[in-house]
N, C-alpha and C positions, 0 to 999 in steps of 0.2 A: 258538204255543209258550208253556207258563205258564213261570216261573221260579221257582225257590228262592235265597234269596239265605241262604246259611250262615255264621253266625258262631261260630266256638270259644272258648270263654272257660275259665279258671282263677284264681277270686279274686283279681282286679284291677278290684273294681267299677266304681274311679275313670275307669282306660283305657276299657270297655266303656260307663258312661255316654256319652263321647264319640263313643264309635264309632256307638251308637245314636243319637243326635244326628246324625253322617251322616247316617242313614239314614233320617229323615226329612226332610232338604237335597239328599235325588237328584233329581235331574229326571225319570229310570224308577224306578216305584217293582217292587219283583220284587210278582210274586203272595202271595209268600208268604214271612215269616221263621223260619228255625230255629234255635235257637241252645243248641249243644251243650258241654254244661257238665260239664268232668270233675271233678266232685265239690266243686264250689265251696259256701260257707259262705251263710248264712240272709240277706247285704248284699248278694251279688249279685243272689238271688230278688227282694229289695228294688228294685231298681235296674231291672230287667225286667218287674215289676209296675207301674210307677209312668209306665214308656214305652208301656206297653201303653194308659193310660188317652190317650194322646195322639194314637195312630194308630188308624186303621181296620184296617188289614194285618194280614190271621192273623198271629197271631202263637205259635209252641207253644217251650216251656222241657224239652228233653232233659236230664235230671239222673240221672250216679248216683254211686253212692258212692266218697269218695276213697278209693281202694286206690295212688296212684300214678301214676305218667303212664301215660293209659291211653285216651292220644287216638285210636287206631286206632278203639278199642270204643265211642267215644262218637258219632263218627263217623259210623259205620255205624250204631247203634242212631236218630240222626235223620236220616240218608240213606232207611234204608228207613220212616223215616215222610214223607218227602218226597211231595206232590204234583203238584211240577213236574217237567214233562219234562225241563229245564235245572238245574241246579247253580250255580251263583255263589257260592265260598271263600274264607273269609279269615279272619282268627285276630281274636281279642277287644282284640289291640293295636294294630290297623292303622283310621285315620278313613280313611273312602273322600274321595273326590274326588265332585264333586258327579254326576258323571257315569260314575262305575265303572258300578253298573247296568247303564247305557244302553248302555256301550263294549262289555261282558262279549257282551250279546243280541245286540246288532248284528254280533257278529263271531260270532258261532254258525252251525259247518257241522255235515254229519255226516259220523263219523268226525275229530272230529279236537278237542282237547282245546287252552284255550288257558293262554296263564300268562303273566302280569306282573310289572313293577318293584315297587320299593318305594322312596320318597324315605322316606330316614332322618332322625327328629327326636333331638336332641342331648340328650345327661344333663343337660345347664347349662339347659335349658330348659323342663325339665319342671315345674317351681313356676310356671310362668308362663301354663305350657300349661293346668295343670289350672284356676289360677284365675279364667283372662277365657275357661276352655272353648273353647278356638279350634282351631277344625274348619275354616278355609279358611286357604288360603298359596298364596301368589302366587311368581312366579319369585325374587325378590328377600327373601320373606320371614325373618326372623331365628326362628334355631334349628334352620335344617333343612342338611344336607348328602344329594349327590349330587342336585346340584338339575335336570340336566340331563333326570335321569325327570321333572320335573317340566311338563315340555314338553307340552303334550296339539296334537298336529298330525294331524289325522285322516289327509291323505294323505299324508304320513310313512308312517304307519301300515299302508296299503295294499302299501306293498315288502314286508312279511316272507309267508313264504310258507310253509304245513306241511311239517314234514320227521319221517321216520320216525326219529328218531333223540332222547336224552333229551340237553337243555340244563343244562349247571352253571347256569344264572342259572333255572331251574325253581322255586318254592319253593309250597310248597302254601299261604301268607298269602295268591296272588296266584292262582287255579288256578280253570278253568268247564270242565264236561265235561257231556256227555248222560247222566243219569242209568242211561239203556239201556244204554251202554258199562260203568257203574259196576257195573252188576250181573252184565254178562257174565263180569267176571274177578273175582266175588264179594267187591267191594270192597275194604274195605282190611285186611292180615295182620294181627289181631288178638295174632298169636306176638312181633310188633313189640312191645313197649310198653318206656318211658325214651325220651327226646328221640332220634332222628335216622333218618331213612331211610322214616318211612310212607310220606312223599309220594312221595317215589323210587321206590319200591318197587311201588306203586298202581303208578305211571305208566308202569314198565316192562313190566309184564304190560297195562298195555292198549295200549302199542305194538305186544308182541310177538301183540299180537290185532288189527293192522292199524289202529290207533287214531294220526294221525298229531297230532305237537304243535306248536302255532305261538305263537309270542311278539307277545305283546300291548304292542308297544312305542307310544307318543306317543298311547297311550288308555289303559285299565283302571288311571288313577294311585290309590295309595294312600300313607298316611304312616305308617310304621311306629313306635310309640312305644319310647324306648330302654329295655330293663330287659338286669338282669344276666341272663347266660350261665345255662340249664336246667343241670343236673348230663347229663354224658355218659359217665357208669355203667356205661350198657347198651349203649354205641353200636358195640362189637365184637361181639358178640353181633348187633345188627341189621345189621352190617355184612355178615357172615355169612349173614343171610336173604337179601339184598338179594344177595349174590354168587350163590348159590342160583338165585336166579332167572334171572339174568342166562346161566348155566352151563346151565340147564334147557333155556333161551328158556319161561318159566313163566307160562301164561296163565288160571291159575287159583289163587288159594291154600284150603286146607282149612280154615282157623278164620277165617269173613267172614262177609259180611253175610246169608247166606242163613238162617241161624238164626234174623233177624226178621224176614222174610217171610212 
């Protein structure tokens, strides 16, 4: 099984340095990184040039132009340039755990989609965060809340078990799928775009395509960095798509990823 290990980023260099700094502290390193960029500024390209000289790990920079949140399309345009059979998700604000990677593959069935915590780092802490770049936290560490994800207990981990059904605690920062399942229900609805419901949405059409979803608890930790609240503009509007589907049992959307295959 190769990997793709996908990162999302929008001009937040400074979180993404870090992130990428993970990513070179995993213990699995994935086969391959993509890192899908809605329309970030000439400091981020900066910051991803500069990692690249560090690692050996393809590494490919998906960029296109800012038109607005338009994370579905960015998505998909380096999904389907993906290599690996496997997908491994998470957004440009979240440092992995030294073992995300590792947790992600190892718990890869098929049919069946996984998804993670996230230990939350604090607003008070982010001057502190950025300038000793501290990418490892311990149970006890200072600046993080809901420390209790922060538990990595492998046979813990072993009780959860796939169920056909979508979870509130879902969040696409934390989310591994078979790329083969991704493409059956043509990725992600690109009619989505403004902050709320891609991931939801994805993940419902590939339930309703027999795609079961299991939570990645006391493994796949990550640390999500605090920043202010996206605008939720649009999020009645995707609310709407997202009902649609739901109302359909909808295992296919019309504006996906098939246009870059």
């Amino acid at each position: 099984m190769k990997t793709t290990l996908l990162i999302s980023t929008y001009n937040w260099p400074e979180a993404l340095n870090l992130v990428l700094a993970s990513v070179l502290a995993q213990s699995k390193l994935p086969d391959e990184l993509l890192i899908a960029d809605d329309g970030s500024n000439a400091e981020t390209k900066t910051v991803i040039d500069a990692f690249i000289t560090k690692t050996t790990l393809p590494v490919k920079h998906i960029w296109h132009e800012d038109k607005g949140f338009r994370k579905s399309r960015i998505l998909n345009k380096a999904i389907a340039q993906a290599k690996g059979d496997y997908i491994i998700q998470l957004d440009g604000d979240c440092i992995m755990h030294k073992d995300f990677v590792e947790d992600h593959a190892a718990l890869a069935q098929k049919k069946v989609y996984l998804y993670g915590s996230r230990v939350n780092i604090q607003e008070f802490f982010l001057k502190e965060l950025f300038l000793k770049r501290k990418i490892k936290f311990g149970f006890f560490a200072k600046g993080i809340k809901k420390r209790t994800r922060n538990l990595r207990i492998p046979l813990f981990s072993s009780f959860y078990k796939p169920k056909a059904e979508i979870s509130k605690k879902m969040r696409g920062c934390n989310l591994s799928f078979w790329r083969s399942d991704f493409i059956a229900v043509n990725g992600y609805n690109e009619d989505i775009e403004g902050w709320g419901r891609e991931d939801s949405e994805l993940v419902l059409r590939m339930l309703h395509n027999g795609v079961a979803g299991k939570r990645l608890r006391y493994r796949g930790i990550i640390y999500h960095i605090w920043h202010k609240e996206q605008s939720k503009s649009k999020l009645s509007n995707n609310n709407q798509l997202q009902e649609e589907t739901i109302r359909n049992k909808a295992k296919w959307c019309e504006n996906g990823v098939d246009k870059y295959l």
